[in-house]
C-alpha positions in Angstrom: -6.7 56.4 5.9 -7.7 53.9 7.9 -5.2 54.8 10.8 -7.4 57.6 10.9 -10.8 56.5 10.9 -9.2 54.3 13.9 -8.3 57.4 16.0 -11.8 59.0 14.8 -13.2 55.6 15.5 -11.2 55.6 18.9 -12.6 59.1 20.5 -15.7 58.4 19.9 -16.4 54.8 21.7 -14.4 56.4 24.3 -17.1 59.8 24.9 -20.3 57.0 24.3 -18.1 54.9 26.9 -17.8 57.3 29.3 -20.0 56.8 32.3 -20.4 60.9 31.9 -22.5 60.6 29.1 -25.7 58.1 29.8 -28.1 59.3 27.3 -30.2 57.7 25.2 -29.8 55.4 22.5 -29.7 55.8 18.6 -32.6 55.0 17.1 -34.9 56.2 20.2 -37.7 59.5 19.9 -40.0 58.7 17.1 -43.2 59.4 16.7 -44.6 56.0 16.8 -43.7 52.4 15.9 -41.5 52.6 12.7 -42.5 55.8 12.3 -39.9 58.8 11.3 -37.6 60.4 14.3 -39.2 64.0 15.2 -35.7 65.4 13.6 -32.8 63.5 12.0 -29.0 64.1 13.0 -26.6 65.3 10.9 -22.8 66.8 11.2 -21.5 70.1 9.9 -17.8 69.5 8.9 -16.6 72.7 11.5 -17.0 69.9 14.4 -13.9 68.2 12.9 -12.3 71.7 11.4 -8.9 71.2 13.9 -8.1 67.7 13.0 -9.0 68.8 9.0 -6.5 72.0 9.4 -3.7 70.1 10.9 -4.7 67.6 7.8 -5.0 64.6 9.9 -8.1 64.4 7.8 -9.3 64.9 4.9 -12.3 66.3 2.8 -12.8 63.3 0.7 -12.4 61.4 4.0 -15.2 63.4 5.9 -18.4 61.3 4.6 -16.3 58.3 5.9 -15.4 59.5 9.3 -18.9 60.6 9.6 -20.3 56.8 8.9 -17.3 54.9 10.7 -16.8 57.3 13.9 -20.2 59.0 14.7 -22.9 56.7 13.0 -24.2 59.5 10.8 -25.3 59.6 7.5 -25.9 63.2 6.4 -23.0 65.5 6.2 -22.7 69.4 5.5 -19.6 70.5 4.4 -17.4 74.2 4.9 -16.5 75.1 1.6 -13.1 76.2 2.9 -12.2 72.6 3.2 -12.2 71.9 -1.1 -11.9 75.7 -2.0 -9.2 74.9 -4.8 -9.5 71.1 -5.0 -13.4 71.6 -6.1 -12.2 73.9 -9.5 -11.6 70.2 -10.7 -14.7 69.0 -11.6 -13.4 65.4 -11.3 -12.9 65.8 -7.4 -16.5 66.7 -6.7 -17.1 63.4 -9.0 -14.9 61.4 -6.5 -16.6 63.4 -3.2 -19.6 62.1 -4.5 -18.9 58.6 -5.4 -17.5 58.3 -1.4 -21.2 59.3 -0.4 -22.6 57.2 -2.9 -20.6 54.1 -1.4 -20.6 55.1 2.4 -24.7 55.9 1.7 -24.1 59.3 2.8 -26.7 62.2 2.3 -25.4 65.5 1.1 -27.4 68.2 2.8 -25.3 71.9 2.0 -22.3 73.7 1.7 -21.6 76.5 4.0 -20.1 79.3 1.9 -17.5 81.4 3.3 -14.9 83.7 2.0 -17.0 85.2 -1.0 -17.6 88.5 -0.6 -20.1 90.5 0.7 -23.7 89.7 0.1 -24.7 92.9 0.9 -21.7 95.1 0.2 -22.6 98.8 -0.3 -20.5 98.6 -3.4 -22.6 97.8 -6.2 -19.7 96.2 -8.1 -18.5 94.1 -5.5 -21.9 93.5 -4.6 -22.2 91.4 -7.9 -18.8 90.3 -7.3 -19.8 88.5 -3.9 -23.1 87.2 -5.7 -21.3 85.9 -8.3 -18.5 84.1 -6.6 -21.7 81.7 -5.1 -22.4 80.4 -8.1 -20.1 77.9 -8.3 -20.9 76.4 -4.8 -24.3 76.3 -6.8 -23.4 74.1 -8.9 -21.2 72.1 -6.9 -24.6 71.5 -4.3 -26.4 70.4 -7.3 -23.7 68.1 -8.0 -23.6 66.3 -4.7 -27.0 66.4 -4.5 -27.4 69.1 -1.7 -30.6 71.1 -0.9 -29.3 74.6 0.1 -25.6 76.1 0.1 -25.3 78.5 3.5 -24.2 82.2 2.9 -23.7 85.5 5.0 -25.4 88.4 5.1 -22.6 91.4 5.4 -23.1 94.4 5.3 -22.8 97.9 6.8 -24.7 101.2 8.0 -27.2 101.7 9.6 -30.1 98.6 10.7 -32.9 99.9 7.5 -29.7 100.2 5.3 -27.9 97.0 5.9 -31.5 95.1 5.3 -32.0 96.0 2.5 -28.2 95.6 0.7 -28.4 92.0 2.5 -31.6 91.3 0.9 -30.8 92.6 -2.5 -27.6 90.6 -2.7 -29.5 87.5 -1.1 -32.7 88.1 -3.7 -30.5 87.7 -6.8 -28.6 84.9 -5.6 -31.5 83.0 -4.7 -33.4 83.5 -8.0 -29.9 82.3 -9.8 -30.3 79.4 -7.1 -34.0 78.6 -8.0 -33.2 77.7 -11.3 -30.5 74.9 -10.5 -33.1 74.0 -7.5 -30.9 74.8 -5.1 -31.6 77.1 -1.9 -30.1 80.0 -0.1 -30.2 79.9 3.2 -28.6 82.6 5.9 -26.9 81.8 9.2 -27.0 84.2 12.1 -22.9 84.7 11.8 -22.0 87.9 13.4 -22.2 91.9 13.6 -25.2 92.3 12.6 -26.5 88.9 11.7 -26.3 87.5 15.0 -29.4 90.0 16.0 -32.4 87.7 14.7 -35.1 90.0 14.8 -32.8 91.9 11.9 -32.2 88.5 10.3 -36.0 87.6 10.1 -36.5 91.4 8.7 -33.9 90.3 6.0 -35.9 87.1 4.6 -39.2 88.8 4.8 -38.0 91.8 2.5 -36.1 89.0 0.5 -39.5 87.4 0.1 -38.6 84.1 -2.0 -39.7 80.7 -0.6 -36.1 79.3 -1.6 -34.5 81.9 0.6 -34.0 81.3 4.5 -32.7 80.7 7.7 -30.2 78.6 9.3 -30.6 79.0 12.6 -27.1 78.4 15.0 -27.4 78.1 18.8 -24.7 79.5 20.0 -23.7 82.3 17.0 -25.8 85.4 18.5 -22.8 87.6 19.8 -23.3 90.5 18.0 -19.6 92.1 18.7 -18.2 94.4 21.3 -20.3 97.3 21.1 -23.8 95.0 20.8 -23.1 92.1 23.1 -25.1 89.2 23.0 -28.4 88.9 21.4 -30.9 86.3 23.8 -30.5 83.0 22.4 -33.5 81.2 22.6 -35.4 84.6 21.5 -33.1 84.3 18.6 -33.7 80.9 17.5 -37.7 81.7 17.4 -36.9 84.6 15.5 -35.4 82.8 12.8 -37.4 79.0 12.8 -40.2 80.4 10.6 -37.6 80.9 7.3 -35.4 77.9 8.5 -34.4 75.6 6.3 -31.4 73.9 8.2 -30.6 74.0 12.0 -27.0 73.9 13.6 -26.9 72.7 16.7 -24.0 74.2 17.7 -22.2 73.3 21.3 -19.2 74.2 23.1 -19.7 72.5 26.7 -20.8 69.6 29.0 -21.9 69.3 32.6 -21.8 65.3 34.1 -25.0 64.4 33.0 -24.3 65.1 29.5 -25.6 68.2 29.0 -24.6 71.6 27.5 -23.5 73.8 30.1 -24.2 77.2 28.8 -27.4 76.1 26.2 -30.8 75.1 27.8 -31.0 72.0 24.4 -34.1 70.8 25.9 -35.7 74.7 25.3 -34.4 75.4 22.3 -35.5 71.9 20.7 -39.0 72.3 21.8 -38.9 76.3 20.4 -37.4 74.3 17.0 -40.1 71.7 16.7 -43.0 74.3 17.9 -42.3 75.9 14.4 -43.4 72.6 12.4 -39.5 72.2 11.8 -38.8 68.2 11.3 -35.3 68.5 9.1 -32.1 67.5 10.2 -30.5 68.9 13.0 -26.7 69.9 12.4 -24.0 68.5 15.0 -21.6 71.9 15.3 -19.5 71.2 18.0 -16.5 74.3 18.6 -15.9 73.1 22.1 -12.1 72.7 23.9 -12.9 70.7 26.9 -13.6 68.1 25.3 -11.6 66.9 21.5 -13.3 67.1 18.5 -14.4 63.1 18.2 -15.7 63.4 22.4 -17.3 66.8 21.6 -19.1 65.5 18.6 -20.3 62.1 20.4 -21.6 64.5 23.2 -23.7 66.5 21.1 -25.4 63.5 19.0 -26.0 61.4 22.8 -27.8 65.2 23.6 -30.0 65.3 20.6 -30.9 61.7 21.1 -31.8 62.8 24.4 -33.8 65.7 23.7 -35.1 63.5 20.6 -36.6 60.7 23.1 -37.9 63.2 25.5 -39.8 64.9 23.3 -41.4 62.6 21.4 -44.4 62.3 23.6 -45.2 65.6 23.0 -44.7 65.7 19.1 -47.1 63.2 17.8 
């Protein structure tokens, strides 16, 4: 254990080291003296998904890393990372009890591998919406807000809407009752379109049902290409409930190559949204520990910029 929090430690003093990353401090962009950050940072587990599949980490080990390596104290977790281990409700006791002792938040679980929300099958249909509840319970467990799901389908645009929205309407009323929101990433086909997306939540029409909008998840597949990003993430701040700051690469000054951050902070905060902001880094330039202190050194950056603006 701790020989890994050393390499994690390791990779990340060496990307806020580097003289290619001169951003701004941690505790910089607030509002006013003492007062709250405009948005707080977070980390989705996918940023550390290589070293967790080669099991130089852990899942119980995650809220650690998170604290020890990167500073953070809000995690949201991949559910394919305790799929089995979770069955035992003793292990979500022990996941827990880490957060509880490393004062980590538990914000969601991102659900993947269920089913389809919107299958055309009634049966499996139910099936898919069934197979959430679980993941449910487990975010009421660990004291998380929303658990993230997909919103597969197929046919035509009016067809897949509503089948998305049906499964995602009866989920979410099973999720109100345990408190717990449903919230919808733009995740491919025809997800990654978010005027589609935005269609979905308003025919869904609960208050416990959203978005979470992804920066860089708007390729829509071969035959659709990609979908404008920073249309995409306006489409989908006025139902979001999470945002993933997703982030693949870096120029010298610290900033994402391919993503305007700056742009797409200001369309996020111009929709009243002051939630935590989701470190996803899925780069290969840099490794996961660098990629991860990149992105939190670019929110921080964005953060302090913009906080003359957002008073």
């Amino acid at each position: 254990m701790m020989d890994r929090r050393d390499f994690m430690k390791a990779s990340a003093v060496g990307a806020a080291g580097m003289s290619l990353f001169p951003l701004a401090c941690a505790d910089a962009g607030k509002t006013g003296a003492g007062a709250v950050p405009l948005y707080r940072i977070s980390i989705a587990q996918w940023s550390l998904h290589k070293a967790l599949f080669a099991d130089e980490m852990t899942n119980l080990e995650f809220p650690v890393i998170a604290r020890e390596a990167f500073g953070i104290d809000a995690v949201e977790y991949v559910n394919s990372f305790m799929k089995e281990e979770s069955r035992d409700p003793r292990y979500i006791e022990e996941l827990k009890n880490v957060c509880d002792s490393e004062g980590i938040t538990s914000l969601l679980i991102m659900c993947d591998g269920e089913g389809r929300l919107g299958d055309p099958d009634d049966a499996a249909r139910l099936a898919a919406i069934e197979n959430h509840y679980r993941w449910i319970d487990i975010a009421v467990e660990l004291g998380c807000h929303s658990i993230r799901v997909n919103a597969a389908s197929e046919g035509d645009w009016n067809t897949q809407r509503d089948l998305a929205a049906n499964g995602l309407r009866r989920l979410t009323e099973f999720g109100e009752q345990a408190g717990i929101n449903v919230i919808v990433e733009n995740h491919g086909g025809i997800s990654s379109n978010g005027r589609w997306l935005a269609e979905v939540m308003t025919t869904v029409d609960h208050p416990m049902c959203g978005t979470l909008p992804d920066f860089g998840n708007f390729n829509m597949g071969e035959e659709m290409g990609w979908y404008d990003i920073y249309q995409g993430v306006e489409d989908l701040m006025p139902f979001a409930k999470a945002v993933s700051a997703k982030s693949h690469n870096f120029d010298e000054a610290g900033n994402e190559r391919d993503k305007d951050y700056m742009r797409i902070m200001r369309i996020v905060l111009d929709a009243g949204y002051r939630g935590y902001v989701g470190i996803e880094y899925e780069g290969s330039e840099l490794s996961e520990g660098d990629g991860i202190m990149a992105t939190k050194l670019l929110l921080e950056k964005c953060r302090t910029e913009l906080a003359t603006e957002y008073v």
